[in-house]
N, C-alpha and C positions, 0 to 999 in steps of 0.2 A: 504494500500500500504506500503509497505517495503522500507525504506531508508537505502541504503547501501553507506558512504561515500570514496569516490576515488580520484585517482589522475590521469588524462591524460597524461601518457610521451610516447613517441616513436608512435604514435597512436591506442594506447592502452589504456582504462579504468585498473588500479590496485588498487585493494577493501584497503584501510588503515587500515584494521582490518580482523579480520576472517570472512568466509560467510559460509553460513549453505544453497547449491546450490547442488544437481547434477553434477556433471561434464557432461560439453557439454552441458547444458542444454541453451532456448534460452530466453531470458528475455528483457522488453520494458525497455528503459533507456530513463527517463525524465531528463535532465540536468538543472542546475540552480549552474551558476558557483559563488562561495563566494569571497569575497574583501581577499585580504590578509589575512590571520591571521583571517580570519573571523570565523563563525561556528562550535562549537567546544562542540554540542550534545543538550541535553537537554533545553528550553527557560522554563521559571520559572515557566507556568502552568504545567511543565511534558512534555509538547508536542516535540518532537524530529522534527517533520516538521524543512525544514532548514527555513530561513526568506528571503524574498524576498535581494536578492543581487544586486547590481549595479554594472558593468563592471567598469575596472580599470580607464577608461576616460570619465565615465559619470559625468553629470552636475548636479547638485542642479537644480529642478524647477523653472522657470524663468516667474513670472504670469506676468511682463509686455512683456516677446515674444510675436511676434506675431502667430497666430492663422496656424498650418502647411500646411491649405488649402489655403492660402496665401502664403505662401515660396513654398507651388507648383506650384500654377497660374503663382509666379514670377520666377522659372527656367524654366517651359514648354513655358516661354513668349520668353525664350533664345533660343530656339529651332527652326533653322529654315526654312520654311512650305515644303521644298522639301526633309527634312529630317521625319518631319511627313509624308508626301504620301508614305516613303518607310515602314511604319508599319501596320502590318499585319490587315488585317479588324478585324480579330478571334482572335486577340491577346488574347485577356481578356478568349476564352472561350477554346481557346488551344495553354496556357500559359505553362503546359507541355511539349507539342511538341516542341516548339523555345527553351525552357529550356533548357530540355532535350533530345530530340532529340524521342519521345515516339510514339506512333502511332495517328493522329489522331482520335479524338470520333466522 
């Protein structure tokens, strides 16, 4: 796979460098956004791969948090029971369609 490094302004991808593309041509774009100042090519074995990035407000890993299937139980516990009867039976299997509004499967 091919890393082409970019910048997102006006919403638009613009390549930071020259690209050797077809014009018009269509290509998959896997995003993996870097910290400030981050990434700036090659990591010391050769490999151009960027390194895994953390978003500008994430947190250090917290091993005395608790467990996230606990801070679900504890907001879905806030939720309450006549606002659960208003969701969908199928939710989970045409999650799609509420989304996005797509055809049922």
């Amino acid at each position: 796979m091919k890393s082409i490094p970019a910048v997102y302004e006006d919403g638009v991808f613009k390549p930071t460098q020259p690209v050797d593309l077809p014009d018009r041509c269509q290509v998959d774009i896997e995003v993996h956004v870097r910290p400030e100042g981050g990434f700036t090519g090659d990591n010391d074995n050769g490999d151009t791969e960027q390194p895994h990035a953390m978003g500008p407000n994430a947190k250090e890993f917290d091993p005395s948090a608790s467990p996230i299937e606990e801070r679900i139980v504890e907001i879905m516990g806030d939720v309450p029971p006549e606002v659960w009867d208003q969701v969908p039976a199928d939710l989970s299997a045409q999650v799609d369609h509420y989304l996005y509004g797509t055809p049922k499967r």
